[in-house]
C-alpha positions in Angstrom: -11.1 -57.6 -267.4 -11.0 -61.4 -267.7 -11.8 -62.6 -271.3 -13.7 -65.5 -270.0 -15.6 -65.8 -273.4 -12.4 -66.8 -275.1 -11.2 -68.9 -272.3 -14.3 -71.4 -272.7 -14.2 -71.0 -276.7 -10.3 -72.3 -276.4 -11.4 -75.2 -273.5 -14.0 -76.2 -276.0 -11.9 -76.6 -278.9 -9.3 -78.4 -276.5 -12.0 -81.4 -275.1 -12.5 -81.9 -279.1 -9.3 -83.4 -278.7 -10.3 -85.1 -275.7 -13.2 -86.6 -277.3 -10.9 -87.9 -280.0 -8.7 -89.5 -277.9 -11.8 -91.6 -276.7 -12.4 -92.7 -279.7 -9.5 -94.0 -280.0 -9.7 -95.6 -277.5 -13.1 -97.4 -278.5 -10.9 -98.5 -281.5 -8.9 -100.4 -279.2 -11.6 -102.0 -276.9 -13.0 -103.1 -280.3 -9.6 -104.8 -281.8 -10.0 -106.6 -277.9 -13.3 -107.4 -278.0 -13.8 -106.2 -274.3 -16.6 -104.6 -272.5 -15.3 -100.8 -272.5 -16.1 -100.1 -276.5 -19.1 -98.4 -275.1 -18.3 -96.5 -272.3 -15.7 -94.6 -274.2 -18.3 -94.4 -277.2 -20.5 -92.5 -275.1 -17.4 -90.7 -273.2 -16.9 -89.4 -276.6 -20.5 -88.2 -277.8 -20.5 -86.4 -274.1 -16.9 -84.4 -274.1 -17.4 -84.1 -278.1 -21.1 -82.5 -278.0 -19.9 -80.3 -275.2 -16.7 -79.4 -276.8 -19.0 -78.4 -280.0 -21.2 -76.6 -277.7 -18.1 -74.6 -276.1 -16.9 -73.7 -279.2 -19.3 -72.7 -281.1 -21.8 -70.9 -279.2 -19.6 -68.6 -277.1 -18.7 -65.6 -279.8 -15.7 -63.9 -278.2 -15.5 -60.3 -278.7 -11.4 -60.4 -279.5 -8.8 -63.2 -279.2 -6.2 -61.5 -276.5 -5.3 -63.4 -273.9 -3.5 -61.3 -271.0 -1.5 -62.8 -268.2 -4.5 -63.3 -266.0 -6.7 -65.0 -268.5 -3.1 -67.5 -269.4 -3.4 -68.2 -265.6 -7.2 -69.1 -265.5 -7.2 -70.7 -268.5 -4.6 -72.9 -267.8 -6.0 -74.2 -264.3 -9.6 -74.2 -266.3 -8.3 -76.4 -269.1 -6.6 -78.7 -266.4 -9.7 -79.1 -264.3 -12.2 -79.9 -267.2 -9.6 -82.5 -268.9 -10.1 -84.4 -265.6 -13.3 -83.8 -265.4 -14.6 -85.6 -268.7 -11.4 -87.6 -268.0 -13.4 -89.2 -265.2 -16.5 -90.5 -268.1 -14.3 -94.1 -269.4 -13.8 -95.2 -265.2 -17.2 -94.5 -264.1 -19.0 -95.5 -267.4 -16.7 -99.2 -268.0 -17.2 -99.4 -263.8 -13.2 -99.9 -263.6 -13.6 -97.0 -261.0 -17.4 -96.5 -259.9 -16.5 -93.8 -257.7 -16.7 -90.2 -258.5 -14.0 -89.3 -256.4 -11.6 -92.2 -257.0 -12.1 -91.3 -260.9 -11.6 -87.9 -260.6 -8.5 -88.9 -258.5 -7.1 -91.5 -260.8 -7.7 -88.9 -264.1 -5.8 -86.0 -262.4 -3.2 -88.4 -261.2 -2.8 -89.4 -264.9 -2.7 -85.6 -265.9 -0.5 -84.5 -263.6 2.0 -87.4 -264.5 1.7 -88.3 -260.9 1.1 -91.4 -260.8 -0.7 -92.3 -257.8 -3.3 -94.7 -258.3 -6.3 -96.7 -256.5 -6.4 -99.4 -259.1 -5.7 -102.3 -256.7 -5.7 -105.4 -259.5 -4.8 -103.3 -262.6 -4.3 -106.6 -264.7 -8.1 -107.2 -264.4 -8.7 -103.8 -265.9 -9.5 -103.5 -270.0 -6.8 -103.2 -272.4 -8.5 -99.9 -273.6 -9.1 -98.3 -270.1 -5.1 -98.9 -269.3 -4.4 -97.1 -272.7 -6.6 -94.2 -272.1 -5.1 -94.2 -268.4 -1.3 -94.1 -269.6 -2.6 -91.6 -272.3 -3.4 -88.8 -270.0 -0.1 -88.6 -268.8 1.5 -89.0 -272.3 -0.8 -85.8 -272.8 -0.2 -84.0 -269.7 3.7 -84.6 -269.4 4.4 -81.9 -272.2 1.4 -79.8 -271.0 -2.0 -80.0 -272.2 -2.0 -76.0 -273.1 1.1 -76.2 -275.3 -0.7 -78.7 -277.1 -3.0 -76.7 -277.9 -0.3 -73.8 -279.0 1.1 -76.9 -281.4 -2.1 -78.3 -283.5 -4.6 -75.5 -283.1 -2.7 -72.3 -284.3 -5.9 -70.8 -286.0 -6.7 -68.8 -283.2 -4.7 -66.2 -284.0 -3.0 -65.6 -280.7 0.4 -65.9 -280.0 -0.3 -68.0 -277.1 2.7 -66.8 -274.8 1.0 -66.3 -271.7 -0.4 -69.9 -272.2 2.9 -71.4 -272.6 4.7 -69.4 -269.8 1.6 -70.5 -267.2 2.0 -74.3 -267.7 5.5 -74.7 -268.8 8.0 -75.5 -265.9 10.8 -73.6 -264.8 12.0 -70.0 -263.6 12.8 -68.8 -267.2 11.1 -69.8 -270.1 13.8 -69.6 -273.6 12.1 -69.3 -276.5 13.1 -72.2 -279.0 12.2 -70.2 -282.1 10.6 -67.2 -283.3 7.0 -67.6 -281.7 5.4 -69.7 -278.9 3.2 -71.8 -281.3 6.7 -72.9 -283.5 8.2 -73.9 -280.4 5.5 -76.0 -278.9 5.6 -77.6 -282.4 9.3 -78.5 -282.2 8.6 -79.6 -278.3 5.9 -82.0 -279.2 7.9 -83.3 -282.5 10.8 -84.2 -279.8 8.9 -85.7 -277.8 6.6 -87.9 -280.0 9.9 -89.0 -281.8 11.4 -89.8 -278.5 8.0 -91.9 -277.6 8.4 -93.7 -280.4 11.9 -95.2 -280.4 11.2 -96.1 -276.3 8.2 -98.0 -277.6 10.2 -99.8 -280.4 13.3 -100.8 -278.1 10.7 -101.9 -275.7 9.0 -104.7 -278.0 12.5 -105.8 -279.4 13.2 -106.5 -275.4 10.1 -109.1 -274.8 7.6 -106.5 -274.2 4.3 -106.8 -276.3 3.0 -103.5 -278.6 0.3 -102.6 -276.1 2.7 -102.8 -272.7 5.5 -100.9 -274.8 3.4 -98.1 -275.8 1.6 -97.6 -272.3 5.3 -97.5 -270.8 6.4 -95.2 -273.8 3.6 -93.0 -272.7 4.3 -92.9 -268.7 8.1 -92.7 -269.1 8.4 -89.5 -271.2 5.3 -87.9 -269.4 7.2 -88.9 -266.3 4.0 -90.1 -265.1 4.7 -94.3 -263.3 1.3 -95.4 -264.6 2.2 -99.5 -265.6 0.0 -102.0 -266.8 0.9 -104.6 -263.9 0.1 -104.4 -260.7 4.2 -105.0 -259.7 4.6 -101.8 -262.5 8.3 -102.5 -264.1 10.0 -105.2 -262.0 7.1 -107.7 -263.7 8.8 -108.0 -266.2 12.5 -108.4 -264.5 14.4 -107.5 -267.6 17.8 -105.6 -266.9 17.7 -104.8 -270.6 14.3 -103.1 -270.4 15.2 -101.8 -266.7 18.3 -99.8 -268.3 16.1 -98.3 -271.7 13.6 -96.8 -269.2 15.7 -95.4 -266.9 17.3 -93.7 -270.2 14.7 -92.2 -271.2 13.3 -91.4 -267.4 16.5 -89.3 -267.6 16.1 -87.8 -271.0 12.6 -87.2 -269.9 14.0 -85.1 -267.2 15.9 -83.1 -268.9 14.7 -79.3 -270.5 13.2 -80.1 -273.9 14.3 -77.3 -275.8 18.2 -78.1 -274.8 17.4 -81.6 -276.0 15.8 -80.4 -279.1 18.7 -78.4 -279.6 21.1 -81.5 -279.0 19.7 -83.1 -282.1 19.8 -80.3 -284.2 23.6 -81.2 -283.8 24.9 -78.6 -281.4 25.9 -81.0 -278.8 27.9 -78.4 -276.7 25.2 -76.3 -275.9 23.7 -79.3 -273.3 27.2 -79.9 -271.8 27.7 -76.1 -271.3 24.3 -75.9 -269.5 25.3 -75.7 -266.1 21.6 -77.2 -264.9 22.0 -80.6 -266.9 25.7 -80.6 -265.4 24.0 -80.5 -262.1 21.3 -82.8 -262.9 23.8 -85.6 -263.9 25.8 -85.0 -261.4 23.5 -85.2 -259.2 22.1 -88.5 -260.3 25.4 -90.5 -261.0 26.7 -89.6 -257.1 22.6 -91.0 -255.4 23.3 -93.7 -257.8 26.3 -94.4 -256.8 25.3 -93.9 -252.9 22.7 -96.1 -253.0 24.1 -99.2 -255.3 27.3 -99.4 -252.9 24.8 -99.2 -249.8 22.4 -102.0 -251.1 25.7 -104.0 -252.0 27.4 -103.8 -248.5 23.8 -104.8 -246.8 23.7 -107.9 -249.0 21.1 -107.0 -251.3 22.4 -108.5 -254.6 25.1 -108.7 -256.8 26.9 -105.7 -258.6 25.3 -105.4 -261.3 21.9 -105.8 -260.0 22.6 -103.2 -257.1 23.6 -100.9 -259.4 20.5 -101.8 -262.2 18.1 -101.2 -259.2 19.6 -98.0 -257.4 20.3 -96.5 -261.0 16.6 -97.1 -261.8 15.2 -95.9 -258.7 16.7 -92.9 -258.1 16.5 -91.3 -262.0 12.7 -92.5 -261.1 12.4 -90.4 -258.4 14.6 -87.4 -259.7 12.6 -87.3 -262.8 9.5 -87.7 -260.5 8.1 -90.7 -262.8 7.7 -93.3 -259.8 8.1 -96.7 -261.4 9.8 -99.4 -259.0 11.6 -102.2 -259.5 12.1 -103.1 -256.2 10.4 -102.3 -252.7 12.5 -99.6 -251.4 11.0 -99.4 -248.2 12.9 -102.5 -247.2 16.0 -100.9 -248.3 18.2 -99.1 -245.4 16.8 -96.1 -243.9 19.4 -93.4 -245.0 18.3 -94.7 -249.1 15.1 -93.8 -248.0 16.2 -90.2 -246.3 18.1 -89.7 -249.8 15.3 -90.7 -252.2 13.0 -88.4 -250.0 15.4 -85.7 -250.6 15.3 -86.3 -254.6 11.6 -86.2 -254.3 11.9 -82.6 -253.2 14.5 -81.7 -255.7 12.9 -83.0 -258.9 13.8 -82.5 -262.8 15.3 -79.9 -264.8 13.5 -76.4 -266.0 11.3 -77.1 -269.5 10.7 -81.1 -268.8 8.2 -83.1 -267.8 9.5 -84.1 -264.4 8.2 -82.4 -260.9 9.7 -81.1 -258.1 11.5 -78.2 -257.4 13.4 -78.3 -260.2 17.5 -78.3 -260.5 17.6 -74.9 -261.7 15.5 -73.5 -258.4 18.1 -75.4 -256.4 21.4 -74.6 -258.1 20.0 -70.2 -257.6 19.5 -70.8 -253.9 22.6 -72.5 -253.4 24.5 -69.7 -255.4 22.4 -67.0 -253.6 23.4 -68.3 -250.1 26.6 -68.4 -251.1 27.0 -64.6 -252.5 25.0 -63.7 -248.9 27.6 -64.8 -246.7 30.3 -63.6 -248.9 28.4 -60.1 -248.5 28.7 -60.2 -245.2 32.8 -60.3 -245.5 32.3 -57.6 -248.0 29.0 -55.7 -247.5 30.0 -53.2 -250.3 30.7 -55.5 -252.9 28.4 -56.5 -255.2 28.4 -60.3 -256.1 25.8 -61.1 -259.0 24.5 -64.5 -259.0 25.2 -66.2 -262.2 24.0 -69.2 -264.2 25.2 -70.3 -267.4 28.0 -67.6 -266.9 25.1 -64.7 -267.6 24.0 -62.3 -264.2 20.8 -63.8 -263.3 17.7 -61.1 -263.2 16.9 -60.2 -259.7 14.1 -60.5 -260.3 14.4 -64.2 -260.8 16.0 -64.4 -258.4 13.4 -63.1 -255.7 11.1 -64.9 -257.7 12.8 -68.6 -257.3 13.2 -67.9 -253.3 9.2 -66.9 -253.0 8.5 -69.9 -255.2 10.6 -72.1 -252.6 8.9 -70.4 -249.6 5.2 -71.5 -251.1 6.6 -75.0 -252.0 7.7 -75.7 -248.3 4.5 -73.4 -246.7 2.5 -76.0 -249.0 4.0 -79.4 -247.9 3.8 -78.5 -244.3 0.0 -77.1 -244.5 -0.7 -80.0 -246.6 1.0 -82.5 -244.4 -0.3 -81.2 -241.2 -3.9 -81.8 -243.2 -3.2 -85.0 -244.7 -2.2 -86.2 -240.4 -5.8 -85.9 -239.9 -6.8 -88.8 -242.7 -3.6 -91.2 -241.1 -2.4 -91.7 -238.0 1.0 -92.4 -239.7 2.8 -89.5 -240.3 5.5 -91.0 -242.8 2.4 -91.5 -244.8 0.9 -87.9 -244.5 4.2 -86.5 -245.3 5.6 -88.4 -248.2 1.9 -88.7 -249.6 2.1 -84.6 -249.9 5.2 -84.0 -251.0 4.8 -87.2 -253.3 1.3 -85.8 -255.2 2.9 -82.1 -255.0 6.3 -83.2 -257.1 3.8 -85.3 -259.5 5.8 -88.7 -258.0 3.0 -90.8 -256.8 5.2 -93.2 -255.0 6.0 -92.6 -251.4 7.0 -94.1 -248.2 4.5 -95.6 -245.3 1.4 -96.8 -246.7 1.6 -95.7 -249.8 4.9 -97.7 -250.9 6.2 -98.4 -254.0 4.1 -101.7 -254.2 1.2 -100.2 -252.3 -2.1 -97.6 -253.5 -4.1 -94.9 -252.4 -7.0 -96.6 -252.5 -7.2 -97.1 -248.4 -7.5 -93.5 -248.0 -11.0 -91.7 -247.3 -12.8 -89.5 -249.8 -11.4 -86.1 -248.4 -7.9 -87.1 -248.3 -7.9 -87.8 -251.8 -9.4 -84.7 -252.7 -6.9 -82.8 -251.1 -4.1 -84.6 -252.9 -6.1 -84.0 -256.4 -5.3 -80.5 -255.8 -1.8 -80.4 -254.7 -1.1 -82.6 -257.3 -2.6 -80.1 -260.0 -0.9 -77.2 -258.2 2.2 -79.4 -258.0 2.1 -79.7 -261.9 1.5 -76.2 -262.4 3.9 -74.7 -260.7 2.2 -73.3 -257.9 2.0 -69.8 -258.7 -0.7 -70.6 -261.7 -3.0 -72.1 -259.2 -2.5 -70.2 -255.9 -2.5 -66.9 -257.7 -6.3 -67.3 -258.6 -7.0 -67.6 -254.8 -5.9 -64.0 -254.0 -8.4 -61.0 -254.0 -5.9 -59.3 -256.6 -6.0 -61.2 -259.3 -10.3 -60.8 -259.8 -9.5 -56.9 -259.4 -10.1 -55.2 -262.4 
């Protein structure tokens, strides 16, 4: 039985939160003396009253959450965050639209990125803040928020954090869930802060620094110019983001770790091994392709293929440059890191490195099995015999991925008659990207697609986020068994 009682009591609580956030935001409109002080005032009395409401009036009967009720709530607390996310566009008018709100807000929760803002420099200081704020909020996961500054609820909270966090395997940082969503948020609010510190000493002002800080490490691409991070045509602030895009896509509790001084235990880890290896040979690729086809000097085809591909690998989307007028086979090899994605326990999309480094290993002890069809050949990561149930688990979770992208491409084809957009639009929303390829470039928005379209991206980009299983498991006829 679903304990939908304590599911809204715990959404209420969260869009207190929500409501605060607003008012910070107000703060800000104020100290600019623009129009949007108001907007977010009343955005605030609305998700506040409502939170109150939520909270208050539903008495649950007990405070257990199963694994079904971590599931719902999760998708729930996702859905009603945009939702009252929406309030600040339609109220200020930045966004009048229901439907181009609701797809900007989940874009900014789902650290996508994608946006219909087609002249964001006319849009108000405070509306830009709230807009990089959601995926500051939404990059370590709303629900582990939740597990970090609401502990009173007396529930352990694991099913909460295993339902939004990202990865096959989930390894507990400390003793209990709520400790370790602590330690994941002090990370990543200490990281957030030096970004925004190196930022301003590079030429960038408080406001531009902070809304970067807050894209970057939720590997989300909002910017506050229209030309996102090549306005500013900086190499020094081109190489401090792409640092911490890459930090950003790396598992948070092995950074975590890292600082606590036990620097071994992220060199041992055979995912980051993969993940940097994997980045340093596309960067590589791409800097000595756009240098043989003339596009700059060294250093600058280096600065731009370094930046673009730990953007698209860590699934943050910020451009320096138009890659759509790079060589096609930079464009087949950024499509390819759009699939792969992040590590396991970050904020970045994707499939994640992990996923890919199991299916390579599993291929490989398939064909040795059938030399040897007797021998057994475990599959092995970090030197430990992976679970095979993971295992079964990571190759079902790949099957969905692509079964997705194709359904949602062959969809998206009736919206466009350009396919290059339908296709990269899909797998760019379902990786949490936002960027793509056709006519949704780098220096392009979705605001030219129709209603429906957008819609249907909102939700792969939410199932994207959430790992799939979260959100398609509420869709079968087992789960509302009881």
């Amino acid at each position: 039985m679903i304990n939908l009682r304590f599911i809204v009591s715990i959404i209420g609580r969260l869009i207190l939160i929500e409501s605060g956030c607003f008012l910070l935001c107000m703060l800000l409109a104020w100290l600019y003396g623009e129009k949007d002080a108001l907007p977010f005032l009343y955005s605030a009395l609305i998700t506040g009253s409502t939170g109150l409401l939520l909270s208050f009036s539903v008495r649950p009967a007990d405070r257990v959450l199963s694994k079904k009720d971590g599931y719902l709530a999760v998708t729930l607390i996702w859905v009603t965050f945009s939702l009252f996310g929406t309030l600040p566009f339609l109220f200020g008018g930045s966004i009048p639209s229901f439907t181009e709100a609701f797809f900007e807000t989940m874009s900014g929760f789902s650290t996508t990125g994608a946006s219909v803002l087609d002249n964001i420099e006319a849009v108000p200081h405070a509306t830009l803040f709230w807009r990089s704020l959601t995926q500051w909020l939404g990059g370590l996961g709303i629900a582990v928020l939740f597990l970090a500054v609401l502990p009173g609820l007396g529930i352990e909270g694991r099913d909460l954090y295993v339902a939004e966090m990202t990865g096959p395997t989930h390894s507990k940082m400390a003793a209990t869930f709520t400790t370790s969503a602590r330690r994941l948020w002090l990370f990543y609010v200490l990281c957030t802060g030096i970004e925004t510190l190196l930022l301003c000493t590079g030429g960038m002002s408080l406001f531009d620094a902070a809304c970067h800080s807050f894209s970057t490490m939720g590997s989300g691409g909002f910017s506050t110019k229209q030309a996102s991070v090549a306005h500013w045509d900086s190499a020094y602030l081109q190489y401090i983001i792409t640092f911490f895009m890459f930090v950003a896509g790396i598992n948070y509790a092995l950074c975590f770790s890292t600082l606590q001084g036990k620097f071994r235990n992220l060199f041992r880890d055979q995912e980051f091994r993969w993940y940097a290896i994997l980045l340093g040979a596309a960067g590589i690729l791409v800097a000595v392709a756009l240098y043989i086809t003339g596009w700059a000097g060294p250093e600058k085809c280096f600065r731009d293929a370094l930046f673009q591909v730990v953007s698209m690998i860590s699934s943050t989307g910020f451009a320096t440059a138009d890659y759509l007028i790079w060589p096609p086979l930079i464009g087949l090899l950024l499509l390819i890191l759009m699939f792969v994605g992040g590590c396991a326990g970050s904020t970045a999309g994707g499939i994640k490195v992990v996923r890919i480094q199991l299916l390579f290993e599993n291929s490989l002890m398939e064909l040795k099995k059938i030399i040897h069809p007797n021998a057994v050949f475990p599959v092995k990561y970090n030197s430990k015999s992976v679970p095979s149930s993971i295992v079964s688990g990571v190759m079902v979770f790949f099957s969905l991925y692509l079964m997705l992208f194709c359904i949602g491409s062959i969809l998206m084809s009736l919206f466009t008659d350009d396919m290059e957009t339908a296709c990269s639009a899909v797998i760019s929303c379902m990786s949490n990207i936002g960027s793509g390829f056709g006519e949704i470039g780098p220096m392009e928005t979705y605001s030219h697609l129709p209603g429906a379209a957008k819609w249907l991206l909102s939700f792969l980009m939410l199932a994207g986020r959430l790992e799939i299983f979260t959100v398609l498991v509420l869709f079968t006829r087992t789960f509302w068994k009881k």
